[in-house]
C-alpha positions in Angstrom: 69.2 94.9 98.8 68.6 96.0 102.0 69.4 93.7 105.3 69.0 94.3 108.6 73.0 94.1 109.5 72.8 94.2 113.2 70.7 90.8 112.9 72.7 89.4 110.9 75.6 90.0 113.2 73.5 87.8 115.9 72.8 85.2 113.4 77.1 84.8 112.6 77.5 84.9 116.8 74.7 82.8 118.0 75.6 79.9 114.7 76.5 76.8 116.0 79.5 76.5 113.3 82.3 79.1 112.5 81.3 81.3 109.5 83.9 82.8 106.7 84.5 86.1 105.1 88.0 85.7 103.8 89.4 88.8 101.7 89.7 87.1 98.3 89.0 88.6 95.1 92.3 88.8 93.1 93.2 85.3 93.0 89.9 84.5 91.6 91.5 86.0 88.1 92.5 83.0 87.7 89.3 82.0 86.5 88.3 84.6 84.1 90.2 85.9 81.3 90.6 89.0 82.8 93.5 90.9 84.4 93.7 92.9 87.6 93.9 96.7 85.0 90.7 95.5 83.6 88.8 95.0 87.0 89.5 97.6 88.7 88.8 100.2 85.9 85.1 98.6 84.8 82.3 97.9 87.1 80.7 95.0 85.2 84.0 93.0 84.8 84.6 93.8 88.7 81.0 92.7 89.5 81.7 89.6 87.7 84.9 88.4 89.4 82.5 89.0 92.7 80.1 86.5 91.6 83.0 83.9 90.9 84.5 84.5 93.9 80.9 83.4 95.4 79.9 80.6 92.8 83.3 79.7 93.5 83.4 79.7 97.3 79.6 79.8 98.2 80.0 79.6 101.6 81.1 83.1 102.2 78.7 85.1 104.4 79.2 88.3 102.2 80.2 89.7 98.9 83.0 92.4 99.1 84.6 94.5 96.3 88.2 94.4 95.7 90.6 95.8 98.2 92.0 98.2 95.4 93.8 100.8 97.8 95.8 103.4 95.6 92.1 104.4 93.8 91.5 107.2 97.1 95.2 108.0 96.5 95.1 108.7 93.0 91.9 110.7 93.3 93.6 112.6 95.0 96.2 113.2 92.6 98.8 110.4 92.8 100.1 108.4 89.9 99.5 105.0 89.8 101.0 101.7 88.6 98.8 99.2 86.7 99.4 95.6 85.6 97.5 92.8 85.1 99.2 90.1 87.4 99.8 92.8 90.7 97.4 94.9 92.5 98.0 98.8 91.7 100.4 100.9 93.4 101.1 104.7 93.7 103.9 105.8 92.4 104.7 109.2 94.0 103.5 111.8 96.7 101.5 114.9 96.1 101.9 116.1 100.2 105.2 117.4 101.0 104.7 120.3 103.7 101.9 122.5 105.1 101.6 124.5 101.9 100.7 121.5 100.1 98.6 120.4 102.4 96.6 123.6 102.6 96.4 123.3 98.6 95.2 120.0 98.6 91.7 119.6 97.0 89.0 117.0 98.3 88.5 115.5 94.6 84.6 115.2 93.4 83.6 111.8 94.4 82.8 111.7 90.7 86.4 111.6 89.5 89.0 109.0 89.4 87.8 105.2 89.8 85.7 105.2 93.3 82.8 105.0 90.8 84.0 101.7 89.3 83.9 100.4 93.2 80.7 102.2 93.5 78.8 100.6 90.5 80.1 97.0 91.5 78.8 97.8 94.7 75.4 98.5 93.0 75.3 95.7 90.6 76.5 93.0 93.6 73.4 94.7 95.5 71.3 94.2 93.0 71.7 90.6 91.6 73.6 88.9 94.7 70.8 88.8 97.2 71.1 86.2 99.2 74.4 87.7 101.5 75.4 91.1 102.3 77.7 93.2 99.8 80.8 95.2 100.8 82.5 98.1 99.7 86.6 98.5 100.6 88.1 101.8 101.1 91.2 102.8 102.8 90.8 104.3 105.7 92.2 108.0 106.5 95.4 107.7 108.1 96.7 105.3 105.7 95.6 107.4 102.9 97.2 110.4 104.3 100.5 107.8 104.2 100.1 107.4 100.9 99.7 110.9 99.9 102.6 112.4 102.1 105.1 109.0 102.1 104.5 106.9 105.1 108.4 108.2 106.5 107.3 111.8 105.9 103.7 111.1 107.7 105.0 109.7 110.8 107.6 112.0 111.3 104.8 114.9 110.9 102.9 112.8 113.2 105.4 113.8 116.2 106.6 117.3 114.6 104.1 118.7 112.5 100.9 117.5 113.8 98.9 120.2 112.2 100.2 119.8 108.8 99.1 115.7 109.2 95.6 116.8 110.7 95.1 119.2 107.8 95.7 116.3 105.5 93.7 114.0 107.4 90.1 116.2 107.6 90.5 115.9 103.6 90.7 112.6 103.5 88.3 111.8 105.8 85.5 114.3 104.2 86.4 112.0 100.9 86.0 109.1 102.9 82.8 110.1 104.2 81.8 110.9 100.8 82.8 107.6 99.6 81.4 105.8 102.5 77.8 107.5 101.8 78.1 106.4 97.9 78.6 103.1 98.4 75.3 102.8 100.9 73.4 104.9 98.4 74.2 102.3 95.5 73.0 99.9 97.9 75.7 98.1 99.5 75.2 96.8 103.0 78.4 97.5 104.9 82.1 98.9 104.0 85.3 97.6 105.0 87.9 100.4 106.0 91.6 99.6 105.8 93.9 101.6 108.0 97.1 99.2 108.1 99.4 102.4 108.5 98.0 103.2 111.8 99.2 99.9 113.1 102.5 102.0 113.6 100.9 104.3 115.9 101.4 104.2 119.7 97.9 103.6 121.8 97.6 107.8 121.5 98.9 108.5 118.8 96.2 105.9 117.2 93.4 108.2 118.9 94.9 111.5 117.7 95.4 110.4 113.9 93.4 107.7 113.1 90.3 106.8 115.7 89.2 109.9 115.9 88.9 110.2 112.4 87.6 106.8 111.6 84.6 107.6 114.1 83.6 110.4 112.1 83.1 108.3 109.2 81.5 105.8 110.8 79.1 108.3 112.8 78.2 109.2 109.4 77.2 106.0 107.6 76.6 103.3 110.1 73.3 102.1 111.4 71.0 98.9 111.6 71.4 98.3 107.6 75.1 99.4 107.2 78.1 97.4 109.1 81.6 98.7 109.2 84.4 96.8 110.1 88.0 98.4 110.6 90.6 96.3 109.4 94.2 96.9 110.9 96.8 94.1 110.1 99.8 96.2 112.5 101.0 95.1 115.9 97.5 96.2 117.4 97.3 94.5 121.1 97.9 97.7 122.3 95.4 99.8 119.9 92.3 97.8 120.6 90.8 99.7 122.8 91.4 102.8 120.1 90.4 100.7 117.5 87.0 99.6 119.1 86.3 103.4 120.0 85.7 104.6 116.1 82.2 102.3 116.9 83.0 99.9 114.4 80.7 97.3 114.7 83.1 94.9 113.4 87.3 94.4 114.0 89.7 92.7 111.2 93.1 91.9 112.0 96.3 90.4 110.5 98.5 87.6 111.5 101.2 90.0 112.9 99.0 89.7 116.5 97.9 86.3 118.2 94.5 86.3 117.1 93.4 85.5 121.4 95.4 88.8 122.7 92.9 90.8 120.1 89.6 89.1 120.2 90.3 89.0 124.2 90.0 92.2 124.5 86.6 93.2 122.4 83.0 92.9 123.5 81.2 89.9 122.4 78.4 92.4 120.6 81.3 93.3 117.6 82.5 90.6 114.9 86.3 90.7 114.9 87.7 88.7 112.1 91.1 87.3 111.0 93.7 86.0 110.6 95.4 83.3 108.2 98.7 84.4 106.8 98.6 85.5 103.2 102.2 84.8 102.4 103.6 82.0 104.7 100.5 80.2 104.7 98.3 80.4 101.9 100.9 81.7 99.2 103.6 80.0 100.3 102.2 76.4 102.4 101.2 73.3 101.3 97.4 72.0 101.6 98.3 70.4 105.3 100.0 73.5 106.4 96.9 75.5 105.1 94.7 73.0 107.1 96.8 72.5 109.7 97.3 76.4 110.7 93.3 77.4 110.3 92.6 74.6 112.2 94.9 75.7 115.1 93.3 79.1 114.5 89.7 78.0 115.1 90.5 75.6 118.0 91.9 78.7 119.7 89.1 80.2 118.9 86.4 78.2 120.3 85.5 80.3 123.2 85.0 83.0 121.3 81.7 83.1 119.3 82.1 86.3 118.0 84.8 85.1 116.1 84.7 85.0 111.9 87.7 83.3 110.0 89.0 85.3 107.4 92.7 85.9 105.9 94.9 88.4 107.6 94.7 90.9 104.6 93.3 91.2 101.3 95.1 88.5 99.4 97.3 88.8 96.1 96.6 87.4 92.9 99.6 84.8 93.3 97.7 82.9 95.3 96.5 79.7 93.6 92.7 78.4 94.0 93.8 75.4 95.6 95.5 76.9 98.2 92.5 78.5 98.8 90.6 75.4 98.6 92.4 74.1 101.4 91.7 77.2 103.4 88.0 76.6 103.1 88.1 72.6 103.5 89.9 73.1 106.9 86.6 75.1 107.8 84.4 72.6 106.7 86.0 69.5 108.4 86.1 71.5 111.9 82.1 72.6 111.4 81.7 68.6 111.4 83.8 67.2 114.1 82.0 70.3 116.0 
């Protein structure tokens, strides 16, 4: 279904109450019988964990597949874990110096699993209609990490820059490819991860990432499709780089202080973050849950372009009533608003 996204954005900054678009598909397994291998290898069983994570939680402002981020990587070649109570993982590298990186194929965007993201993408488009609908991808420099090793893609980074730029206009011409499938099925917006560049200086972040990420948002953004560039590194420093890949919204993880990021960005973008998967909403009781998002929003009250979420895509450890206590913080600060 088709929505006009840069409205939309208005509507979320000119609310009178906080709006929500936490990353939180895999502990909603809980409440189906199925298991992470299952959901991230068929469309309609994905599809249907994203309509219990809404029925569930129904005041999300948008639907958003799974953040499953080896499926790029194994595309491309890599082997991949699978269970049914962890997210995947690559198991190996397939770039190891500037041979293999000239050798490297840009897979058919036909092959591997993006389809099964794809087709969610298109169902959730389809039959959720009353919110926007997401598609996750990794973004390039993180995938280039996974397909060199993340110790062998920094070092490149400062010795071998050419070998890590050849690697990097594959993976972006994939992720512009990927980018364009999910609009075409009908999605509304995309959600690029690019956690690895959070270990970048300020320049290094425009050589290997920005510059790349801009490309692929040049090529699929416009009034009817919103991406947001999440990076949950030490990123007060790489705002500036972050916001000039034209983004049109910024997500960011509880390794910043949510007021040195948001600070920094125009109030025209969304920026979005940043509960603490693991010492908050894995690990804390309901009144540290409350007590921490609660903190978060009254820091963020002068900022209207603000949108809770978590601080990255969440695990499947994490229990529905943790979650619940997330969301019930949110509700009891919309009130006393």
């Amino acid at each position: 279904m088709k929505i006009n996204m840069d409205k939309w954005a208005r509507d979320i900054i000119e609310a009178d109450e906080v709006k929500n678009l936490p990353i939180l598909f895999f502990p909603c397994l809980a409440l189906s019988n199925k298991g992470v291998t299952e959901v991230v290898n068929d469309a309609q069983a994905h599809f249907e964990i994203m309509e219990k994570v809404l029925s569930t939680f129904p005041k999300m402002i948008g639907a958003m597949t799974g953040m499953d981020l080896t499926s790029e990587a194994e595309t491309f070649g890599c082997n991949v874990s699978f269970s049914d109570t962890e997210a995947p993982h690559a198991t190996n590298e397939v770039v190891f110096d500037r041979a293999s990186a000239e050798s490297l194929k840009v897979p058919s965007l036909q092959a591997g699993r993006g389809p099964v993201f794809v087709k969610a993408a298109q169902l959730a488009s389809q039959n959720i209609t009353d919110r926007p609908t997401f598609g996750g991808m990794l973004g390039p420099y993180s995938l280039a990490a996974v397909l060199m090793g993340i110790e062998r893609t920094l070092k490149a980074s400062i010795k071998d820059k050419q070998t890590v730029h050849i690697v990097l206009e594959k993976c972006t011409e994939y992720g512009i490819a990927y980018a364009k499938a999910f609009k075409e099925a009908g999605a509304n917006g995309i959600l690029i991860a690019e956690p690895t560049a959070g270990l970048l200086s300020p320049k290094q972040c425009d050589e290997f990432s920005s510059k790349y990420v801009k490309e692929m948002v040049d090529a699929v953004q416009d009034e009817e499709f919103f991406v947001v560039l999440h990076n949950c590194g030490q990123t007060v420093k790489l705002v500036n780089s972050m916001v000039s890949t034209g983004a049109k919204g910024y997500h960011f993880g509880n390794a910043v202080d949510m007021v040195d990021v948001i600070s920094q960005i125009s109030e025209d973008y969304l920026v979005f973050g940043n509960i603490d998967p693991s010492r908050v909403l894995n690990e804390g009781t309901a009144e540290l849950i409350k007590g921490t998002t609660k903190s978060l929003l009254e820091k963020m009250k002068p900022y209207r372009h603000f949108v809770l979420s978590t601080g990255c895509d969440l695990p499947p450890e994490i229990s529905i009533a943790n979650l619940e206590s997330y969301f019930e913080a949110l509700d009891e600060f919309n009130k006393d608003k």
